[in-house]
C-alpha positions, 0 to 999 in steps of 0.5 A: 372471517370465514373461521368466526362462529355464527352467533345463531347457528354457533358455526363457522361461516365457512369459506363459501359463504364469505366469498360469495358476500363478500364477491371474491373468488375462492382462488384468489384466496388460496392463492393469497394463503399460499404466498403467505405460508411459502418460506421467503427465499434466503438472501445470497450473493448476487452473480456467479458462485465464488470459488472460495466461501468467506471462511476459506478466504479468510484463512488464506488472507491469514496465511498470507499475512503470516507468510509475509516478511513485512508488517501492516500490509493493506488489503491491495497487497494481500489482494495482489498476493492472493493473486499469485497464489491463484486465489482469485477475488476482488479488492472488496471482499479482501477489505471487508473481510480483513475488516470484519476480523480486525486484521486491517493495519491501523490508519492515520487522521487526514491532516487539513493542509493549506494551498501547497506549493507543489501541485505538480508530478515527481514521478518518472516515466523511466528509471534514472531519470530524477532521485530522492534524497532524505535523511531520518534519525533512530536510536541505537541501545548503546550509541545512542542515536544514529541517522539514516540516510536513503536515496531512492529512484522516482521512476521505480521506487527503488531504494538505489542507497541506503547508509547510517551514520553516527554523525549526521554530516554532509559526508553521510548524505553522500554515500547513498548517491554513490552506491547508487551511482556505482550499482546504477552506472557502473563507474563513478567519475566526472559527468557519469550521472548527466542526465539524472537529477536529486530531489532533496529537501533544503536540510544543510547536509543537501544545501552545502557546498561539499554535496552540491559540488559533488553533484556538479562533479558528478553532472548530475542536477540538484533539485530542491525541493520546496521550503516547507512542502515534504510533498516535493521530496514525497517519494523518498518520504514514503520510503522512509515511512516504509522502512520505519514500519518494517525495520526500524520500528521492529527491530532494536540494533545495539550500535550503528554498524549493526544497523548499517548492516541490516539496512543494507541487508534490508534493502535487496529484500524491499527491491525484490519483494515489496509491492507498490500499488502505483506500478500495479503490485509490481516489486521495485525491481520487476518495474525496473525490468520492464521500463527498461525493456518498454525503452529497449522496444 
């Protein structure tokens, strides 16, 4: 207003004269103007200064990810990697970054499951204490398919067995409970395993006579799990779905000795350096340690 020209004089009226009608001060008008053509502050990240700008982590987060030996890790295992290499930021930030650069692993759809049967634990509080079972089939380039048979500790999440076999027959779903038996006990002979139950599913190789005798043999316990409710047996289900994603579904082997001895080299690997979420990014072995040790105490 006060820039507009009068219509009689053909001058502006001026700031002193349109204050003074209108009985505003002139301060509040500078004021006013001032606030308008100060610039607005630029908006940042709330709380202290990180050590590391999104650009830097990012880079790391790449190189962990390179550095990895295995495939499709989450944004908690690299968080937890990043932490051993002293690079300290929260799981967030991880996720959000790895998300804005496509380096998240793809996701599965949710099933819609009916009431289940189990709602209960299958985890241990101390190693020993029950095994999983399972069996998986793959194929090999000149015999055709092969099964895999695991057996893996519910306390730590180690895999205690791990065989292929041609034929997949109750004499296979045996040989990971005895290498486990002998690593873990250190004999194999009538009731060494007393104490130590096996969750298995309710395939033929688990329900015949030949492996529930041998249970018995060994005093360990049978458990099966609940007909049509993987959940039952979910620990050796997951292992499972860990080592398709980081061996079998990677890598070709052209027969099933081939395989039987890369599974076998595999296995120490995942004991040593895989980092479940559930033993708070500790590796199989190194939960293993220190349930032992809270035993010990």
């Amino acid at each position: 207003m006060s820039a507009r020209l009068s219509p009689s004089s053909g001058k502006p009226y001026g700031l002193v004269l349109v204050t003074a009608t209108w009985r505003v001060p002139r301060a509040t008008v500078y004021r006013h103007r001032a606030r308008r053509q100060a610039e607005a502050p630029a908006m940042a990240r709330r709380g202290p200064k990180t050590a590391l700008t999104d650009e830097a982590l990012l880079e790391a987060i790449r190189g962990v990810l390179a550095g990895s030996p295995f495939l499709g890790e989450g944004h908690r295992k690299v968080w937890a990697r990043l932490r051993a290499r002293d690079a300290r930021t929260s799981k967030a930030r991880c996720l959000r970054l790895m998300r804005e650069a496509g380096l998240l692993a793809p996701g599965r759809a949710r099933r819609v499951m009916e009431a289940r049967h189990h709602d209960g634990t299958i985890t241990t509080e101390a190693p020993d204490v029950m095994w999983g079972t399972n069996a998986t089939c793959t194929q090999t380039t000149l015999q055709v398919e092969a099964t895999v048979f695991i057996s893996v500790d519910q306390g730590t999440s180690e895999c205690v067995g791990i065989h292929a076999a041609k034929v997949g027959n109750r004499f296979g779903a045996l040989d990971p409970i005895r290498q486990g038996i002998k690593a873990r006990f250190g004999a194999y002979r009538h009731g060494v395993a007393t104490g130590l139950s096996i969750r298995h599913d309710n395939g033929s190789q688990y329900t015949s006579d030949v492996f529930q005798d041998e249970l018995r043999f060994l005093g360990a316990e049978s458990s099966p799990s609940f007909v049509r409710s993987p959940e039952g047996n979910g620990c050796a289900e997951r292992f499972i779905r860990t080592r398709k994603e980081q061996l079998l579904w990677v890598r070709t082997f052209a027969t099933v000795e081939g395989l039987r001895r890369a599974l076998l080299e595999w296995a120490p690997q995942y004991n040593e350096h895989w980092l479940p979420e559930r033993h708070h990014f500790l590796s199989p072995s190194q939960a293993r340690r220190e349930l032992m040790q809270k035993q010990a105490a």
